[in-house]
C-alpha positions in Angstrom: -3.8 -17.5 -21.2 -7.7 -16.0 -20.3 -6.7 -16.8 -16.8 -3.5 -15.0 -16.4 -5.3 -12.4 -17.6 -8.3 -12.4 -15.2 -5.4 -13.1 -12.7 -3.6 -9.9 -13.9 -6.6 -7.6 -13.9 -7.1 -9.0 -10.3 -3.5 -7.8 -9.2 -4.3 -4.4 -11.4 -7.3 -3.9 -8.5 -5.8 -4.5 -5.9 -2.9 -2.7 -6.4 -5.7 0.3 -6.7 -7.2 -0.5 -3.8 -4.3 -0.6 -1.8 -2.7 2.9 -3.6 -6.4 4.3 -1.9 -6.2 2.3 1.5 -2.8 3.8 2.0 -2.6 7.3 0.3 -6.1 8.9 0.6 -6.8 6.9 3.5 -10.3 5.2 2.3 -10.5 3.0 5.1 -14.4 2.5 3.5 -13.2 0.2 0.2 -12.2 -1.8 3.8 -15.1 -4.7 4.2 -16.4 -4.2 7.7 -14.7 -1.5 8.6 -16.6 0.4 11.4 -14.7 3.9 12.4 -15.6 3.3 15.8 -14.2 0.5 16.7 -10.5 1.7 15.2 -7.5 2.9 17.4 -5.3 4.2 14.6 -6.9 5.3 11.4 -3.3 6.2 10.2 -2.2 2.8 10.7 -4.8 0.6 9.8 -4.8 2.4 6.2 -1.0 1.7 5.9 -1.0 -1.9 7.1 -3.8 -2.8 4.6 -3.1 -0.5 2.1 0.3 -2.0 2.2 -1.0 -5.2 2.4 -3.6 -5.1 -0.5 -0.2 -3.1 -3.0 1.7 -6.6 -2.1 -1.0 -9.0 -3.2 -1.3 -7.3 -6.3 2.4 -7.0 -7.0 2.7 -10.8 -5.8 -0.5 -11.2 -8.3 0.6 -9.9 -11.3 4.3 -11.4 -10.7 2.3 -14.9 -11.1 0.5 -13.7 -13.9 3.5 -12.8 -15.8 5.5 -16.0 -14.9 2.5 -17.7 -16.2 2.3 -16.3 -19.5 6.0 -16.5 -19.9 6.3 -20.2 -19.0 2.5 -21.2 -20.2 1.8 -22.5 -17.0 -1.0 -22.8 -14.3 -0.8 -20.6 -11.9 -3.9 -21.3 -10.0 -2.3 -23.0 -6.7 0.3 -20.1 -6.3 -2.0 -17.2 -6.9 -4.5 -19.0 -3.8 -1.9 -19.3 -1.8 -0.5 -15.8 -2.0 -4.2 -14.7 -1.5 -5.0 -16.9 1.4 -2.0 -16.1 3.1 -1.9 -12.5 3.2 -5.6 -12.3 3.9 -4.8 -14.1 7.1 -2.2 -11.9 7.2 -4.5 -8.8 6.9 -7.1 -10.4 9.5 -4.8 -11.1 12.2 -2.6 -8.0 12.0 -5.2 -5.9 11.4 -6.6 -6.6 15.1 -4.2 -4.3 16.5 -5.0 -1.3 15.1 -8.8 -1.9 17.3 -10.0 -0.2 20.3 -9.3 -2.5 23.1 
């Protein structure tokens, strides 16, 4: 239960983060971000913004499950998070000056 918890307070942040990624465009919260080096500010914040609002979504959906059925939900909450960091990595190399 304490870990479905920790997981759901997880989600809970990066749902924020995402909200202010996306919305007020704080490309900053982003780690290595370097203004120079990016094409399309407008994109980059919705493509990780939305990015970062589905892990936490996917997150909490886990966490919920997880209370609900008593289970571990350790292997599915890594995956999602592994998986959409790649994602976030490799897609967010098009949004770079070239």
């Amino acid at each position: 239960m304490f870990v479905q918890i920790i997981f759901s307070l997880t989600g809970i942040m990066m749902l924020f983060f995402g909200y202010f990624i996306w919305k007020h465009k704080m490309l900053s919260l982003l780690a290595g971000y370097d203004e120079g080096k990016v094409a399309d500010k407008e994109g980059l914040a919705k493509y990780a913004g939305s990015n970062l609002i589905l892990m936490g979504i996917l997150i909490l959906l886990i966490s919920v499950i997880g209370m609900i059925l008593k289970a571990n939900t350790a292997v599915p909450y890594l995956l999602i998070v592994v998986f959409i960091t790649i994602r976030m990595v490799v897609g967010c190399r098009k949004f770079e000056k070239r």
